[in-house]
C-alpha angles and dihedrals in degrees: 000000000000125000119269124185078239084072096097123161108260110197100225139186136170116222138147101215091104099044090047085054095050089050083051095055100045085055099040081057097078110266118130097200105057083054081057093051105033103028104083091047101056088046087051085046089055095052089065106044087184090082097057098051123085106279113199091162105069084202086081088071097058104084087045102050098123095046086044088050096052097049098044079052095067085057088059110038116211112270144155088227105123087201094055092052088070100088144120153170120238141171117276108290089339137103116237119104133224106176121018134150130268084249093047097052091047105053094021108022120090110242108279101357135091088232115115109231106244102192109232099246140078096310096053079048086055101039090053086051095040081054100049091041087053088049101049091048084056093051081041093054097047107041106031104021111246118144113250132177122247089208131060132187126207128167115208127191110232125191114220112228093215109046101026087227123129120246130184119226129188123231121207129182124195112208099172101099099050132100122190122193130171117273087227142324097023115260125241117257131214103255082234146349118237113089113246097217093049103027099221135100125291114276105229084251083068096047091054092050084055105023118065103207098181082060092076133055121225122218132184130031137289118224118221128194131176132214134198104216094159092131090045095050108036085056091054091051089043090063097042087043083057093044095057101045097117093064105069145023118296084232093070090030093055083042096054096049102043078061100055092051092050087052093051098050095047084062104048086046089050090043094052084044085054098055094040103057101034107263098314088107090138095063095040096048091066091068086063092047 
């Protein structure tokens, strides 16, 4: 993928500490049964003080892939939902991946890495600027006070390579289990972040300008999970695509709206193949198609 000024250096580390406090804290609140669930994990996980530390060599994981695999499960609870089954871990605002589902490495991995595979056109642009946005709003939360989300939706058109045929996927990213600090002397922030000349809020060109984001380290994971919302979204661009009928031609309405259709029952075909033969819709859908 080609450079974009959108390429910045993030800073990133994976560690557990904040996912093992958060698991703390769900427990120190008062319900028995996530002590049942979590509590034999985060004693195995202090056993072994390595893992809450900041990791930057992934070589560290490896003799500890069972109990890292149990404890990134609780994150994702078992479920016959083919959409649930898209998730994965990756590093802090990266991505490289270091946990994903079977699901997950097949349709967004690269083959043989644990990369996932950013197409190099205006939605890699956008999911590099979606991630540093989203990097600049957690430095923003911590050290100046603003309110920021930890999730953040994005739906995304993807173009199945075996049909031809547009789909919409949801993009979801988890923040909760990340921490940022400065590298070293702490950075000036903007006083606030809404522009006095617009009025709105910042664009994340103008967080970059004030924000240095290679200033700060990352640590944690980020969880990802992908949703298939064709249907939903294809029915939305159905009704925009009648309302504005009027103002073109019937030829590229007609031609809208046949592709949309197209879209949609490529899905319903692809959700009842799901359910019949047990969440390996992708291999099976080939023979439909």
């Amino acid at each position: 993928m080609e450079k974009t000024p959108f390429d910045v250096n993030i800073n990133s580390r994976l560690s557990f500490k904040p996912l093992v406090e958060v698991l703390r804290k769900n427990i120190a609140d008062g319900n028995p049964g996530l002590k049942k669930l979590y509590g034999h994990l985060i004693e195995e996980i202090e056993l072994r003080p390595q893992l809450l530390e900041s990791i930057s060599d992934l070589e560290i994981l490896k003799p500890h892939t069972e109990l890292i695999q149990q404890i990134l499960a609780t994150i994702f609870p078992p479920t016959t939902s083919g959409n649930e089954n898209l998730h994965a871990v990756a590093l802090p605002f990266t991505f490289h991946t270091v946990y994903y589902s079977r699901l997950f490495q097949l349709l967004f991995l690269k083959p043989g890495k644990e990369e996932i595979n950013i197409p190099n056109d205006e939605i890699g642009e956008n999911l590099n600027k979606e991630k540093l946005y989203f990097a600049c709003h957690m430095i923003l939360k911590k050290y100046c006070g603003y309110h920021s989300q930890e999730l953040t939706s994005t739906v995304y058109p993807y173009t199945d390579p075996h049909t031809g045929l547009t789909k919409f996927l949801e993009l979801k990213l988890d923040a909760r289990f990340i921490d940022v600090s400065p590298v070293g002397d702490m950075p000036e922030l903007p006083e606030e972040i809404v522009s006095r000349d617009t009025k709105t809020v910042f664009t994340v060109e103008e967080l970059m300008h004030y924000i240095p984001v290679d200033k700060f380290v990352f640590e944690g994971l980020t969880i990802v999970r992908v949703n298939d919302v064709t249907e939903t979204e294809v029915i939305s661009r159905i009704k925009n695509s009648l309302l504005h009928i009027n103002a073109f031609s019937d030829a590229v309405v007609y031609k809208e709206l046949e592709d949309h259709v197209q879209s949609n029952r490529v899905k319903r075909i692809k959700d009842w193949d799901h359910s019949f033969f047990q969440g390996k819709w992708p291999l099976c859908l080939f023979r439909f198609t």
